[in-house]
N, C-alpha and C positions, 0 to 999 in steps of 0.2 A: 094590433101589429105595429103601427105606425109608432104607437104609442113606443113600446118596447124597444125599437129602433132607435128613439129620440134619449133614451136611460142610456143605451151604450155607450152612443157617442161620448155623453155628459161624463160618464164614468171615465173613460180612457184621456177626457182631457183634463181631468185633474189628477191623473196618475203622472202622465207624463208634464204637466208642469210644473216651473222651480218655484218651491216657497219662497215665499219673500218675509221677509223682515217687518217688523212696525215700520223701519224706516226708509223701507223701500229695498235694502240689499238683498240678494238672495243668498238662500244658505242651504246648505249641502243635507240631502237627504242623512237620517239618524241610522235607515235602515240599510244602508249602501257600507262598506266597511273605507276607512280612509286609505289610501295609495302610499305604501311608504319608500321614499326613495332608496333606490339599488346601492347598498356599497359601493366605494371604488376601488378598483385593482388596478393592477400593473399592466395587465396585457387586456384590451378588449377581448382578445378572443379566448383567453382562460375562463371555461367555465365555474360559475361558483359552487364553490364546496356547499357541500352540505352536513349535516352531523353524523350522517351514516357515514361521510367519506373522511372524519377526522379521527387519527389514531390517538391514544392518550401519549402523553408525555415521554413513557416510561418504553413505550414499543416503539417510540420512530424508527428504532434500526432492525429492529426485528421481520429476520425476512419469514413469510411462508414457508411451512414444513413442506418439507417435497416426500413424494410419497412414496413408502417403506420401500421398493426395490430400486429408488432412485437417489436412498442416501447416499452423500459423501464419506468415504471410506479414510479413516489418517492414513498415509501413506508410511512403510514399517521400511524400516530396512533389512534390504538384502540379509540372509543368514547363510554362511559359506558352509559347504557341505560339509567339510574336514575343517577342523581347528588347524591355522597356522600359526608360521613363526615355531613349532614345538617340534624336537626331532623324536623322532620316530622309535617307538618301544624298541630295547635290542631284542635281535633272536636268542630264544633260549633252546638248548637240548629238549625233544619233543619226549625221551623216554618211553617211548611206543614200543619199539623192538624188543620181543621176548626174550632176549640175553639179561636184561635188566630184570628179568623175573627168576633167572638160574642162578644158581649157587651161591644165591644169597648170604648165606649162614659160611662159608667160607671166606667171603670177602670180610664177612665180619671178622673171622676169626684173624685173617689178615692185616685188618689193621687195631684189634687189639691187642696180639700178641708180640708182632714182627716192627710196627709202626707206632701205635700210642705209647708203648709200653720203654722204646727208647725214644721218647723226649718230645716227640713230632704232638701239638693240643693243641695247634690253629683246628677251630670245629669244623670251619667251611673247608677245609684241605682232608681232614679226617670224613667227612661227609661225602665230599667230594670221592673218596677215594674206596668209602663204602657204594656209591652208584656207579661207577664205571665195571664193566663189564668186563675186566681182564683176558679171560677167558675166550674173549671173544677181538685180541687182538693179535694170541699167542699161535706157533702155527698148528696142523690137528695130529702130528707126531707129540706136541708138548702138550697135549690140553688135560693130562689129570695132572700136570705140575703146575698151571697156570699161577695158582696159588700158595704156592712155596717160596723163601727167603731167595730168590736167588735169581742173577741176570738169566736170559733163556736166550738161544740163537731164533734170529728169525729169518736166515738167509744173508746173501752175499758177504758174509763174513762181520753181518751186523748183530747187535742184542735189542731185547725188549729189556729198561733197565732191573735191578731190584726194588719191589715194593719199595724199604724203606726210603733209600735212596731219591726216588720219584715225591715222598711224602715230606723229606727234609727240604730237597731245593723249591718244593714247592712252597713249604711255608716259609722261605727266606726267600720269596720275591716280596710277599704280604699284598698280594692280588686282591684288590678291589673287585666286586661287582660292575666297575663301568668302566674298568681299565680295558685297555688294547695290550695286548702279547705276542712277543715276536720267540718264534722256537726254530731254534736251528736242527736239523735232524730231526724229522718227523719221525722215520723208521717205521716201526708199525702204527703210530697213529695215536698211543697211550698216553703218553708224557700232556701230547694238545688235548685229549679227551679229558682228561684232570684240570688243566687250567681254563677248558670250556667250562667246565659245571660252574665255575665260580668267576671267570670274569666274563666284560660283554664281548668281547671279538680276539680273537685267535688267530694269527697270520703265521705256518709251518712253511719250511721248506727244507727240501731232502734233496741231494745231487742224484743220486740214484734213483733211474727213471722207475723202472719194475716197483722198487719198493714204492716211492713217489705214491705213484698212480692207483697202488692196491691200498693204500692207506689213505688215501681221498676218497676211495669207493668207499672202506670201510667207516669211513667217521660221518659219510654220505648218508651210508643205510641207517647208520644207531642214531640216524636224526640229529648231527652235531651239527644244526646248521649257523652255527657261530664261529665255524671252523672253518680256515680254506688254507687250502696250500697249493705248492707250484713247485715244479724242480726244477732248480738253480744251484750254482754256488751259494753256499749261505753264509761264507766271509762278508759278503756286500752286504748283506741284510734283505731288507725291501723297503727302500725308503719311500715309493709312492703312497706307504701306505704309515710311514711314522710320522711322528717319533712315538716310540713305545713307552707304555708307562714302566713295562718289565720285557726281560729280555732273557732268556734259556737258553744254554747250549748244554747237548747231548750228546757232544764229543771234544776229546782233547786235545783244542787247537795250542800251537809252536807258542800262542801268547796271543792276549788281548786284542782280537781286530779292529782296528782305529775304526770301521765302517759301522760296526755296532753301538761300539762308543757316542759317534754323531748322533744315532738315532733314537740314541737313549734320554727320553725326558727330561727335564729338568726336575730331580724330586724321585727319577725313577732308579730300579735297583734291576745288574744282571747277572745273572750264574753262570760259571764257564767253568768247565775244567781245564788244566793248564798243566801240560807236559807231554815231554815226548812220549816214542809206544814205546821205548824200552829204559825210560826213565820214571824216578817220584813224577806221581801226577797228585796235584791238589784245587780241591774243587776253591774258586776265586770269587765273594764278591765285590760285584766293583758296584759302585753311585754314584750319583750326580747328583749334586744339592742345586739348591735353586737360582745361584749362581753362575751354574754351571760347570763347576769346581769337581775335579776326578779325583775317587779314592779308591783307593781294595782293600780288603782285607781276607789271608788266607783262611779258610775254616777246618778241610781236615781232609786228610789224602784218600784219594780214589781211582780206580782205575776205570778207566772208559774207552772205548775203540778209537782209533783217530780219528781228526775231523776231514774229512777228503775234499779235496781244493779240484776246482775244473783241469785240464789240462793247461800249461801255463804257454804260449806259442813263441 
C-alpha cells in the first residue's frame, strides 16, 4: 500500500514539472498548444468577428428578405376615376319613340321625290330628314297630309314649313356634327328636330308662349336631347350661349338683325328670309369669313309668315 502511494506521488511530480533544457532553460511543453496573441481593434469593447459573422464582398449591402406579407409594395400613382381635361361626348337623339318606327316608307318617299329629286344631296340633311318623324310634329286635323309638298298650319296663324324648303336651307348652312345652331321660330319644333340629327347642340327660340312650350315638350319626348329652347324675342338671338356656327330663321324679318349678325361665328353661315308680308320675300344668305368680314347673297324668293317682334314700349 505504502508502496503504491510512493509511485503516485513520483508520477504527479514529473507531470507537473517544467523540462528543462541541456542548458538549463526551460522549454514549453510540445503537448500544450502555443497562445497566439489577440488581434487589435478599434474599440476594446467591439467583440471579434468571427467567420460565421463575415459577409462576402458582394452582399455587404444586401438587407434580409422580410417576409412574404411584409414586402414593400412600389407605391403607383393615383388613377382618376374619369379621364380629364376631355369634354364630354355631345348628346345625341335617343330615337326610342315609336314615331321613328311610322311611316317610314313615306318619309322616304318624301325626300326622294319632293327633296332629292330638286337638287337638295347633302346625305347627312337627306338622312336627317328620312329620321325625323314629321308626322309627329304636324297637328292631328293634318296628320295624313303630314307628308305632302306643302306648308301646313299649325296654329296661331303660324306654319310647319314645306319639306323641300326645310331640306334646302338646311343644306346651305353645311352643319357640321360639332357645330352649335341657333334657330329663330321654333313653331312646332321640326326645322331644330332636322339640324338636331346632324349637328351637336341646337338652341330654338319662338315668341309665342303656347307654341313655345308644346314644341319643347315635343322634341322633349322624341328624345332631342341636343335641343333646347326658350321663348323670347329671337331678333336678339341668345348670346349666352353663342356665337353660332350657323344661324336659321323661319320667318320674314324687315332685314338682317344686327344681333344675329354678332353672334354668328367667324367662318359661320345664316339663312333668313327677308321681306315684307305683302312684298317679294327672298330667302338671304349672309357669312362671315374669318376675319369677320359680312356678306349676302340672295338665293331665291319665298314666302314665309312674318317674324313677330316683342311689344316695343
Amino acid at each position: 500500500m505504502d508502496v503504491m502511494i510512493l509511485r503516485s506521488l513520483v508520477l504527479c511530480a514529473v507531470l507537473f514539472l517544467p523540462s528543462c533544457s541541456p542548458d538549463g532553460s526551460e522549454q514549453q511543453r510540445s503537448d500544450v498548444p502555443p497562445v497566439s496573441a489577440a488581434p487589435a481593434t478599434d474599440s476594446a469593447d467591439e467583440p471579434a468577428r468571427t467567420a460565421a459573422d463575415e459577409k462576402p464582398a458582394g452582399d455587404a449591402a444586401t438587407e434580409p428578405a422580410a417576409p412574404e406579407g411584409d414586402k414593400p409594395t412600389e407605391e403607383q400613382p393615383a388613377q382618376p376615376d374619369e379621364p380629364t381635361g376631355k369634354p364630354e361626348p355631345p348628346k345625341r337623339p335617343t330615337h326610342e319613340h315609336k314615331a321613328f318606327k311610322e311611316r317610314a316608307a313615306e318619309r322616304e318617299g318624301m325626300v326622294r321625290r319632293q327633296i332629292e329629286a330638286r337638287g337638295v344631296k347633302d346625305k347627312t340633311v337627306l338622312a336627317a330628314l328620312r329620321t325625323v318623324p314629321r308626322h309627329a310634329f304636324v297637328t292631328p286635323e293634318h296628320l295624313g297630309r303630314a307628308y305632302i309638298d306643302s306648308p301646313l298650319p299649325i296654329g296661331l296663324g303660324q306654319t310647319i314649313s314645306q319639306p323641300y324648303i326645310v331640306g334646302y336651307m338646311t343644306e346651305q348652312l353645311g352643319i357640321d356634327a360639332d357645330d352649335k345652331v341657333l334657330e329663330i321660330g321654333t313653331g312646332s319644333g321640326y326645322q331644330a328636330a332636322v339640324c338636331a340629327e346632324i349637328a351637336a347642340e341646337v338652341y330654338s327660340i319662338e315668341i309665342l308662349k303656347t307654341l313655345g312650350a308644346a314644341a319643347g315638350k315635343r322634341l322633349k319626348e322624341l328624345g332631342y336631347r341636343n335641343a333646347t329652347t326658350k321663348v323670347a324675342d329671337g331678333y336678339h338671338g341668345w348670346p349666352e350661349h353663342g356665337p353660332f356656327d350657323a344661324i336659321i330663321v323661319t320667318a320674314a324679318a324687315q332685314h338682317v338683325p344686327p344681333p344675329l349678325v354678332k353672334q354668328l361665328k367667324p367662318g359661320g353661315r345664316m339663312m333668313i328670309p327677308v321681306g315684307g308680308p305683302f312684298a317679294a320675300q327672298y330667302l338671304i344668305l349672309v357669312t362671315k369669313d374669318a376675319d369677320g368680314k359680312v356678306a349676302s347673297k340672295s338665293l331665291l324668293p319665298v314666302r314665309f309668315v312674318p317674324l313677330t317682334r316683342a311689344k316695343q314700349e
